[in-house]
C-alpha positions as CSV (number, residue, x, y, z in Angstrom):
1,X,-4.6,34.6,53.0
2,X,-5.3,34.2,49.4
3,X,-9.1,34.1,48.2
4,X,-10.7,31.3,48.8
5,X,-13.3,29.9,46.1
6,X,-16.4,28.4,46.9
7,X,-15.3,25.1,46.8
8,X,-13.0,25.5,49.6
9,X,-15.8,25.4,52.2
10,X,-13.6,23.2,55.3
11,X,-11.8,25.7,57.1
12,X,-9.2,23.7,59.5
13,X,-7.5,25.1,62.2
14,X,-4.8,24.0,64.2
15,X,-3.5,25.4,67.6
16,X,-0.4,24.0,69.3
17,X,-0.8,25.3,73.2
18,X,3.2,24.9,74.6
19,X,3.7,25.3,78.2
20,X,4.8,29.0,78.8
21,X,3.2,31.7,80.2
22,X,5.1,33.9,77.5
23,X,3.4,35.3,74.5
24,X,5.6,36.7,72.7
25,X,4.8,36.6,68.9
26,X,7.4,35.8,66.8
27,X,5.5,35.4,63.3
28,X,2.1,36.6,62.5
29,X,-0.4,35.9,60.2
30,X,2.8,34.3,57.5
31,X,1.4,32.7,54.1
32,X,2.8,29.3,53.8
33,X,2.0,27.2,50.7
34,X,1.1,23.4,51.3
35,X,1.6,19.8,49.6
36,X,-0.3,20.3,45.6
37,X,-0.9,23.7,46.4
38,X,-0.8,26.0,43.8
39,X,-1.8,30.0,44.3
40,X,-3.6,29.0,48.2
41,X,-1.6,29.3,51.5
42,X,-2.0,28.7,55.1
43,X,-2.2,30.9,57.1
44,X,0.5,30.5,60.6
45,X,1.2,32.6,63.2
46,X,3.7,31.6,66.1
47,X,3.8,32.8,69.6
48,X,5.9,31.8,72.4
49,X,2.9,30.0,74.2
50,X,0.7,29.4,71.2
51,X,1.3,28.0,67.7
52,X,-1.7,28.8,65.1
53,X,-2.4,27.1,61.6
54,X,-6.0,28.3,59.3
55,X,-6.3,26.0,56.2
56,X,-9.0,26.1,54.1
57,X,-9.4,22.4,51.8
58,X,-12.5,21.7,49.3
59,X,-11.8,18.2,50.6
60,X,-13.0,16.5,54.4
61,X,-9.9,15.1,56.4
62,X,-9.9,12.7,58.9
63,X,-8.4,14.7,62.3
64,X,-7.5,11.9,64.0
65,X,-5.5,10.9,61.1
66,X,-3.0,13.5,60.6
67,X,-1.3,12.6,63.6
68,X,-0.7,9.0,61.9
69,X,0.2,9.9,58.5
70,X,3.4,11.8,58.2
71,X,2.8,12.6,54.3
72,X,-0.7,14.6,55.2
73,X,-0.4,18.3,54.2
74,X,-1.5,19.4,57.7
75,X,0.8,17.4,59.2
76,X,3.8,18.6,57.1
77,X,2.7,22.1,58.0
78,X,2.8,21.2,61.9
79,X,6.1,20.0,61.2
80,X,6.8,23.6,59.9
81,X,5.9,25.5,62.7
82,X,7.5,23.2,65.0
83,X,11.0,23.5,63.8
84,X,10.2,27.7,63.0
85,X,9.3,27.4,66.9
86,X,12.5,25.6,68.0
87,X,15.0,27.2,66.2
88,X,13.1,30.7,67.3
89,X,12.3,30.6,71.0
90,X,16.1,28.3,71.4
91,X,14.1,26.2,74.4
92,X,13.0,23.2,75.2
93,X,9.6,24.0,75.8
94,X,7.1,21.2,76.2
95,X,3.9,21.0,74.1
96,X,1.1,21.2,75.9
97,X,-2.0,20.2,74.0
98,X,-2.9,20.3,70.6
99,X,-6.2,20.1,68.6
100,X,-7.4,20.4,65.3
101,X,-10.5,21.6,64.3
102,X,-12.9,21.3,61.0
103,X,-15.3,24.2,61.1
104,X,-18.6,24.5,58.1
105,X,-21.0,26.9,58.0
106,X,-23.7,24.4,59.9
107,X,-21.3,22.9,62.2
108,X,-17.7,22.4,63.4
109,X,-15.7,19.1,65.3
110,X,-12.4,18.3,66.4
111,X,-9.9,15.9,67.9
112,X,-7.9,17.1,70.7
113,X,-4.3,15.6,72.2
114,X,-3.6,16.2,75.7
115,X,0.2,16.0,76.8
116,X,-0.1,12.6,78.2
117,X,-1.2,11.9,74.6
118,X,2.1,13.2,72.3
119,X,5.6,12.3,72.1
120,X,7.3,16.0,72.6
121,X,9.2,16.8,69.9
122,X,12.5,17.9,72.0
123,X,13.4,16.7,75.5
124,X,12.7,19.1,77.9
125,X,17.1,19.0,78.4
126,X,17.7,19.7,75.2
127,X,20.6,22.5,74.6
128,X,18.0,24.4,71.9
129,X,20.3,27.2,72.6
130,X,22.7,26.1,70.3
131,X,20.3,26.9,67.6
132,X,20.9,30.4,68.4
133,X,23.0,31.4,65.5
134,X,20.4,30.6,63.0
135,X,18.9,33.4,60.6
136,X,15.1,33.4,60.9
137,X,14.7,35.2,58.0
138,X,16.6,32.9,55.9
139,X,15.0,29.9,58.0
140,X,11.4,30.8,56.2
141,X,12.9,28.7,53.4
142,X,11.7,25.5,55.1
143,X,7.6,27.3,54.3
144,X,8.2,26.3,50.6
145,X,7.3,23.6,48.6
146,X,10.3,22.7,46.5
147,X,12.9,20.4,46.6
148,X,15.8,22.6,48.3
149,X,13.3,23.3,50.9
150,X,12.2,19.8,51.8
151,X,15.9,18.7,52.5
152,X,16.6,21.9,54.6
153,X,13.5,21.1,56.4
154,X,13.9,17.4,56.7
155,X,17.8,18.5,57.9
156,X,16.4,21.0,60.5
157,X,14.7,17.8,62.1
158,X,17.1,16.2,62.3
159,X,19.8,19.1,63.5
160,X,16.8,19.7,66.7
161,X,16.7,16.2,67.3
162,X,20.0,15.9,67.8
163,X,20.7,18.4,70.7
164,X,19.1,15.5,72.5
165,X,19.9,11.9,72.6
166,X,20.3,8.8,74.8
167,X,24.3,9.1,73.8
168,X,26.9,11.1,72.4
169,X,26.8,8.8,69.3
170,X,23.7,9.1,68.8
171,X,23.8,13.0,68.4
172,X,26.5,12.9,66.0
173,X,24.2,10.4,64.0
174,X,21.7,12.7,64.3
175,X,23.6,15.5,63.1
176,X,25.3,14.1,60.3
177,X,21.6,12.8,59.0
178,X,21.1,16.6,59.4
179,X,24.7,17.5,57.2
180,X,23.4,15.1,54.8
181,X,19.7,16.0,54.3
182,X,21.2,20.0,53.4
183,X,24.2,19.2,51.7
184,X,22.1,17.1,48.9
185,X,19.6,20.2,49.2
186,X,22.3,22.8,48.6
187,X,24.2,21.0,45.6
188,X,21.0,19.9,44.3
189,X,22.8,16.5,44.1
190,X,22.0,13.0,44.9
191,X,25.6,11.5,45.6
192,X,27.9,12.2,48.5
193,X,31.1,12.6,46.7
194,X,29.3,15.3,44.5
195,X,27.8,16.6,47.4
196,X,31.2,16.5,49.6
197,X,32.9,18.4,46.8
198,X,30.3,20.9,46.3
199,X,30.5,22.1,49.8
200,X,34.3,21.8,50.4
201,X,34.7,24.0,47.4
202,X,32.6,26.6,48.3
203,X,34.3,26.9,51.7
204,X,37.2,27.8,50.1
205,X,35.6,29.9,47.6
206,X,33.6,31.6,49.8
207,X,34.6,31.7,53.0
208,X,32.9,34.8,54.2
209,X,29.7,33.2,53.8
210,X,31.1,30.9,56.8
211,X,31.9,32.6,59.9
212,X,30.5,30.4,62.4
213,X,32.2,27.3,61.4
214,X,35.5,29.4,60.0
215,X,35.4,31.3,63.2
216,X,35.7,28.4,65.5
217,X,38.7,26.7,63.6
218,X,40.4,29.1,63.7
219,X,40.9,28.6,66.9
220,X,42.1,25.2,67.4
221,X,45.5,24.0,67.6
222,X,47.4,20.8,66.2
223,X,47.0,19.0,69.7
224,X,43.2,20.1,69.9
225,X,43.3,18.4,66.7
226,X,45.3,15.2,67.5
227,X,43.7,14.9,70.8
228,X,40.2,14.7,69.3
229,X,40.5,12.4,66.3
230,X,42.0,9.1,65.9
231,X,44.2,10.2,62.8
232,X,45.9,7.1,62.0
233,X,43.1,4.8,62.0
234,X,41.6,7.7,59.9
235,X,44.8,7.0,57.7
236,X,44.5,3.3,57.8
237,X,41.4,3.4,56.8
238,X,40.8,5.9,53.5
239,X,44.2,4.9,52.2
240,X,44.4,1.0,53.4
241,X,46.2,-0.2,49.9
242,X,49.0,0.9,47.7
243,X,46.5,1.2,45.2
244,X,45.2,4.2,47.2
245,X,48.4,5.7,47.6
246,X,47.6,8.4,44.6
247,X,44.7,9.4,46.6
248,X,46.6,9.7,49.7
249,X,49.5,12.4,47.9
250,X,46.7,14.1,46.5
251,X,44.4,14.4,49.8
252,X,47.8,15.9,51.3
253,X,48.9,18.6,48.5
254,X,45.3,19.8,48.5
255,X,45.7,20.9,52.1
256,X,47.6,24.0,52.8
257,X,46.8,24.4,56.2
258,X,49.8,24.6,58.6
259,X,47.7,22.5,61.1
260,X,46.9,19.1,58.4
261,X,50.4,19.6,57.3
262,X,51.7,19.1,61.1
263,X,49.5,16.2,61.8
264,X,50.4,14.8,58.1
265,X,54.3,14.9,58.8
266,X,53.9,13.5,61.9
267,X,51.8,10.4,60.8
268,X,53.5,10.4,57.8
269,X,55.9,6.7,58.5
270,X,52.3,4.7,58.3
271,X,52.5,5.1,54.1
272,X,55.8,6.1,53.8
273,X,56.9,2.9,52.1
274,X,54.1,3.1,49.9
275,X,55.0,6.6,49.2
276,X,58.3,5.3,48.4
277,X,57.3,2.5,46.4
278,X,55.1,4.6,44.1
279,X,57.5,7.2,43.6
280,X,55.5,10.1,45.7
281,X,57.3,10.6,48.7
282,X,59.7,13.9,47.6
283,X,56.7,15.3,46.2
284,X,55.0,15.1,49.7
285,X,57.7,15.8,51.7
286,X,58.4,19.6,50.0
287,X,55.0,20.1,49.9
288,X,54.6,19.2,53.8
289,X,57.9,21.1,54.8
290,X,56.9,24.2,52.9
291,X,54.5,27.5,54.0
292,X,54.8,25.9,57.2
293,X,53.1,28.5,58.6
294,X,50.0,29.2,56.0
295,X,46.8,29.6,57.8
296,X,43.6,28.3,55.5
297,X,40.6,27.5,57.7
298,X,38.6,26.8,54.9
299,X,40.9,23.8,54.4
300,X,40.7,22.4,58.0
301,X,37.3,23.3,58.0
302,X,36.5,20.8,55.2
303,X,38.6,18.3,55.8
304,X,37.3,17.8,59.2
305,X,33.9,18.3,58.8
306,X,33.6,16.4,55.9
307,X,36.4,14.1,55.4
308,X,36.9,13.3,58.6
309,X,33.5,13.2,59.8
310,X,32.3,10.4,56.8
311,X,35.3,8.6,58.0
312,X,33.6,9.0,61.6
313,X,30.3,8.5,60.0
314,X,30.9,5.6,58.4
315,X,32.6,3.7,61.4
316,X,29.4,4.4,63.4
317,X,26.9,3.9,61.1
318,X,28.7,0.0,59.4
319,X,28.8,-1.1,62.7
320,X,32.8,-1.5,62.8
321,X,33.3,-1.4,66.6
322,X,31.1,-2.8,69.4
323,X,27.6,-1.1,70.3
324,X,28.2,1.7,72.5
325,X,25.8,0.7,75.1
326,X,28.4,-2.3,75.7
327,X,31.1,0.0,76.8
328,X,31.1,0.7,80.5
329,X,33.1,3.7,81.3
330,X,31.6,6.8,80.2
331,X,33.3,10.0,77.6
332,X,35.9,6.9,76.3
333,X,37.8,8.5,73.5
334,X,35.1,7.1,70.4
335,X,32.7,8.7,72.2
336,X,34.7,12.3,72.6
337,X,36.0,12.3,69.2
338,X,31.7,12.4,68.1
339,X,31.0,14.9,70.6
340,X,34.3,17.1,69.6
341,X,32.7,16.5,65.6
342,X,29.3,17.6,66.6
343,X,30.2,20.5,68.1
344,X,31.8,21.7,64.6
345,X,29.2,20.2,62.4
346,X,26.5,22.2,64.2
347,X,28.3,25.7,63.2
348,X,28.9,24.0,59.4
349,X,25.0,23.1,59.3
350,X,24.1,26.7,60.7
351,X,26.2,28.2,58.1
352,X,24.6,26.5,55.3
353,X,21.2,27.3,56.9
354,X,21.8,31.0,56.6
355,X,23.2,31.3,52.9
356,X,20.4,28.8,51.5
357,X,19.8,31.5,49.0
358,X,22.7,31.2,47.4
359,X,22.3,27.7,46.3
């Protein structure tokens, strides 16, 4: 840890006690920096049964109040190690007691929370394994304190939080908060137009720096396709006037995927007399009933995890259909299409995670 000066006489120091016999250690002794810090770090080592956090502050702070305000610099490094822990051990291990300690030269006190006392962090049926793809080197980015690293880390929360929740909607919420805390990270933008673009073109761009969500479109057909999303309403909706018909020719010559093209043609009679009527029907046509067999992942990718999933996103989160605690049979089709979404979304997120240092 950095040298301390003599002002910095409060050494704190946190230990997180989960309940594992393990103790594996999967960091040791790594220098984190902290809220207003400038050359001083924490110091944080992780084990599988055993999280540890040394601070040293010129300053006294109230223990029992950095478990009630979220902005504290202690708390934000708890936060840290919590989603390093996650995403590293990929379980759903409880927490078993935490305490936090101020220790002078003359004497020392603390404030201890006992199990009964914390609201875990994951549910202890959580699928943490499907953090498994995630880099851990590159995931060190959410240590920093800069603005790329704060929305990775407020997306990571999010992204864990989400491989538990009371439905399949709220997951998919959950995950898109996720997709939306990184996106704005990565493009270093504010809005989600910007941001959408930003990603979609550096899928295509770069589409070896996306293998896990590349990888798994690949392998879905048309009818995966069709029998997971609600295409026409999707239709209806992002292209409701024939003042949106421009928007409509140009979302369809953009795609070259054999799969959109497929879907497209066979949707196509909802806007064909607006296509007609505007003079952009031909145009469409050729362009649907050409390469019919052109493969570009990086296409479908995009337009399902982001165009489609905003739609998705935005039906869910306006409150457009009824709550879905109202609807009484379980997996109905709203609720598949979120779960089919998540399961992409997770591999986009992941990706992103992994090539932070590119952006």
């Amino acid at each position: 840890m950095t040298s301390v000066k003599s002002t910095r006489k409060n050494k704190y120091r946190i230990t997180i006690n989960m309940e594992t016999s393990l103790s594996n250690l999967l960091l040791d002794k790594e220098q984190i920096p902290y809220p207003q810090s400038q050359s001083y770090r924490d110091e944080l080592t992780v084990k599988e049964n055993r999280i540890e956090i040394i601070s040293m502050r010129s300053g006294i702070v109230d223990l029992k109040g950095v478990f009630l305000n979220h902005q504290s610099a202690l708390y934000r490094q708890i936060t840290k190690s919590l989603v390093y822990y996650y995403c590293a051990t990929r379980k759903p291990t409880q927490i078993k007691k935490i305490k936090i300690e101020r220790m002078t030269k003359k004497f020392s006190t603390e404030v201890v929370l006992n199990k009964k006392d914390i609201t875990q962090v994951v549910n202890s049926e959580a699928e943490i394994g499907a953090l498994q793809n995630i880099n851990l080197n590159a995931l060190k980015l959410v240590f920093l304190e800069n603005r790329k690293a704060h929305g990775f880390l407020f997306g990571l929360t999010y992204l864990i939080k989400s491989l538990h929740a009371d439905s399949k909607l709220g997951m998919f919420e959950n995950k898109w908060k996720a997709f939306n805390a990184i996106y704005k990270a990565a493009a270093n933008a504010t809005k989600d137009f910007d941001c959408h673009l930003f990603i979609r073109n550096d899928l295509i761009d770069n589409p070896n720096f996306y293998p896990l969500i590349l990888g798994k479109v690949s392998e879905l057909t048309g009818q995966d396709i069709r029998a997971n999303t609600r295409w026409i309403k999707f239709i209806h909706n992002n292209y409701s006037t024939i003042n949106q018909t421009r928007a409509f020719k140009d979302f369809v010559l953009r795609n070259e995927d054999y799969r959109i093209k497929k879907i497209v043609y066979d949707t196509l009679t909802v806007r064909e007399t607006f296509l007609k009527e505007k003079g952009f029907y031909d145009e469409v046509v050729n362009h649907l009933n050409t390469d019919e067999a052109t493969v570009n992942n990086s296409h479908l990718a995009a337009t399902l995890c982001i165009k489609y999933a905003y739609f998705a996103r935005n039906k869910l989160m306006h409150a457009e259909n009824i709550e879905s605690g109202f609807r009484l049979v379980p997996l109905n089709k709203e609720e598949n299409e979120l779960s089919w979404l998540s399961s992409l979304l997770v591999l986009l997120i992941q990706d992103l995670i992994n090539i932070n240092h590119r952006f």
